[in-house]
N, C-alpha and C positions, 0 to 999 in steps of 0.2 A: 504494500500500500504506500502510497507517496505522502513528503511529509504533509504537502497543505492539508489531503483527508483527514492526516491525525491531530493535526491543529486546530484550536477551537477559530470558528470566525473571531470573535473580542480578541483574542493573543495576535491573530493574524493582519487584524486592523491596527493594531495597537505599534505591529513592528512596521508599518508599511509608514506610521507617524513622523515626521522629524520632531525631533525635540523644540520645543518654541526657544525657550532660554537659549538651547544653542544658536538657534539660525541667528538668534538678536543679538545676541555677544557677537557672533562674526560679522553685522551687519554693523553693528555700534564703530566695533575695529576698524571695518574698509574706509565707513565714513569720517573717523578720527583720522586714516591715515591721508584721504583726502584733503582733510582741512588742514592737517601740519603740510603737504605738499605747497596748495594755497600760501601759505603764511611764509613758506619758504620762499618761494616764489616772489612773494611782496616785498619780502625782505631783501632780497639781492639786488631790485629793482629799486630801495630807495637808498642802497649802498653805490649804485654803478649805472649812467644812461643807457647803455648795452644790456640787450634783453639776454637773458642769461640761457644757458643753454641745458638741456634734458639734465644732463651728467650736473653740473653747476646744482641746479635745483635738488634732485635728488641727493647729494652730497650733503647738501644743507638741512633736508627736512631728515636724512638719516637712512634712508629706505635706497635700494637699486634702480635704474633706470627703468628695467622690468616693469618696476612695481609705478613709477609714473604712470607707463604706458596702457599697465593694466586699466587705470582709473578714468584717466585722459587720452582720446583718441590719439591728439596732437597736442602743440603748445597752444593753437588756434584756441583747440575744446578749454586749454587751461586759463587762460587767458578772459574767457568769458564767464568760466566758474570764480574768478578771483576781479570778474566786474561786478557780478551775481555779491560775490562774501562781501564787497568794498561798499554796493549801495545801499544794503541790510544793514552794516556798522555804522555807515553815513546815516541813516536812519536814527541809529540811539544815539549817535552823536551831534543829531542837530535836531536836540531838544529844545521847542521855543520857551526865548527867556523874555520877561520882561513886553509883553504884547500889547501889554494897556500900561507900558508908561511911559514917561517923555519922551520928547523927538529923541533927547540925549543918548536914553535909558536903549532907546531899539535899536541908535545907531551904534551902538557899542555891545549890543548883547549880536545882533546878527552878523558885523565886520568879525567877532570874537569866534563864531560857530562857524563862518565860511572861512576864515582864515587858517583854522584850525584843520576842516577839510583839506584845503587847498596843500597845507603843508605837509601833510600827510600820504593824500593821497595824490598826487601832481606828478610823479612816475607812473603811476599805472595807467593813466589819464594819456600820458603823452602814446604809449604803447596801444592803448584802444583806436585813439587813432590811426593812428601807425599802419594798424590793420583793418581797419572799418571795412574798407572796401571790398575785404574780404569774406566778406559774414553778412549775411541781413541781419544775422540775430544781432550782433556784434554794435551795427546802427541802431537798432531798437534799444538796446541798453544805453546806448549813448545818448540818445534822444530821450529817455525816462531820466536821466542824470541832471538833463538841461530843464528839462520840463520840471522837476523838484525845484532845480536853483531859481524858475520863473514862480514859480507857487510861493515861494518861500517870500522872496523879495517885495511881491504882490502883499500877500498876508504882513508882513512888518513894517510896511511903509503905506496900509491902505489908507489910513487917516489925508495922509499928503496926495497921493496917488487920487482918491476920490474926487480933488478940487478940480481934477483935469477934466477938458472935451475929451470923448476917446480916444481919439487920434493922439493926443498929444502923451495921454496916459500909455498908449503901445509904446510909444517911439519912447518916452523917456524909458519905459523897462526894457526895452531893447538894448538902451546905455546901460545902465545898470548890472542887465544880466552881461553886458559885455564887460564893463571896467570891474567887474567880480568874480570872471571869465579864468580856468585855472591858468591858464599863460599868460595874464595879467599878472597873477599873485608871483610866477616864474618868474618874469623878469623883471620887478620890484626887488626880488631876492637874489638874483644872478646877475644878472646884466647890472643892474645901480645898488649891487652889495646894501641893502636893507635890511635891519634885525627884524627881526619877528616883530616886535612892536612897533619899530618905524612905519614898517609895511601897512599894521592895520591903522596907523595915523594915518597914512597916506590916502586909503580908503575912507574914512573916517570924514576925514575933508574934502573928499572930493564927490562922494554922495549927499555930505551935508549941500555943499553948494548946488548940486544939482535937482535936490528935490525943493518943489513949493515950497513956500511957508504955511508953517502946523497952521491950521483952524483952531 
């Protein structure tokens, strides 16, 4: 008689089961070793203008190249997972502060939160580009990045923003989203050697002058 006759159905079902706890541990793993890939990745990128290479990455996050490729198709696929992790962090990191207080209050708490990004993430930035062309997905992320920094600027400045005819209301966030633009904050910081706080004076004053006067 063969074994499944001698087996009861319940044993039989029971072995054909994967263990849940297991598949989640291996799952929790691949995706931990994903996000240390990520972070390597970001790392090297705001150590050196040169996109860093399979080997480079891998060496840093700890893991074989193998094990990159496992995860990420290419650097393309990485690259986009590490637009995907950059705009999620940009998220808890651009908590509105200060929304109902003075003109002062807004223009130093939102210069303080985009400058913050800018400095931060202003490598990965230049790299998205770099490759846009290459990806629709790649423009679609880029275009949600820009569309945050237009939402943002809208929402902190609508007091001022309000007084405008529409037309005049676009066009000044057009300047805005552009003089707040991350190759603005780059070459504030590179090109005219600007300390971190010089830079957001410099913003600072020159959004001031640019918006209305508060109501």
């Amino acid at each position: 008689m063969q074994d499944s006759e001698q087996t009861p159905p319940t044993v039989r079902s029971a072995k054909a089961i994967p263990k849940p706890g297991r598949m989640d541990g291996r799952a929790l793993r691949s995706e931990r070793t994903k996000q240390l890939i990520i972070e390597a990745y970001l790392a090297l990128l705001r150590e050196s203008p040169e996109i860093p290479t399979a080997a480079q990455i891998a060496k840093r996050a700890g893991y074989s190249v193998r094990s990159v490729f496992e995860r990420f198709d290419d650097l393309l696929a990485l690259s986009l997972a590490a637009a995907d992790y950059t705009f999620a962090e940009g998220l808890t990191q651009a908590t509105i502060r200060d929304l109902d207080g003075t003109r002062a209050q807004r223009l130093r708490a939102q210069v303080e939160t985009r400058a913050g990004i800018c400095e931060r993430w202003l490598p990965l930035w230049r790299v998205l580009l770099h490759n846009q062309n290459e990806s629709e997905h790649l423009k679609v992320r880029i275009g949600r990045m820009r569309d945050a920094v237009w939402a943002r600027l809208a929402l902190m400045y609508r007091a001022e923003l309000d007084t405008l005819a529409d037309h005049e209301r676009r066009m000044l966030l057009i300047a805005l989203e552009q003089l707040t633009d991350f190759e603005s904050w780059g070459r504030m910081r590179e090109r005219h050697g600007l300390s971190v706080e010089q830079a957001r004076d410099a913003w600072i004053i020159a959004i001031d002058r640019l918006l209305p006067p508060t109501p």
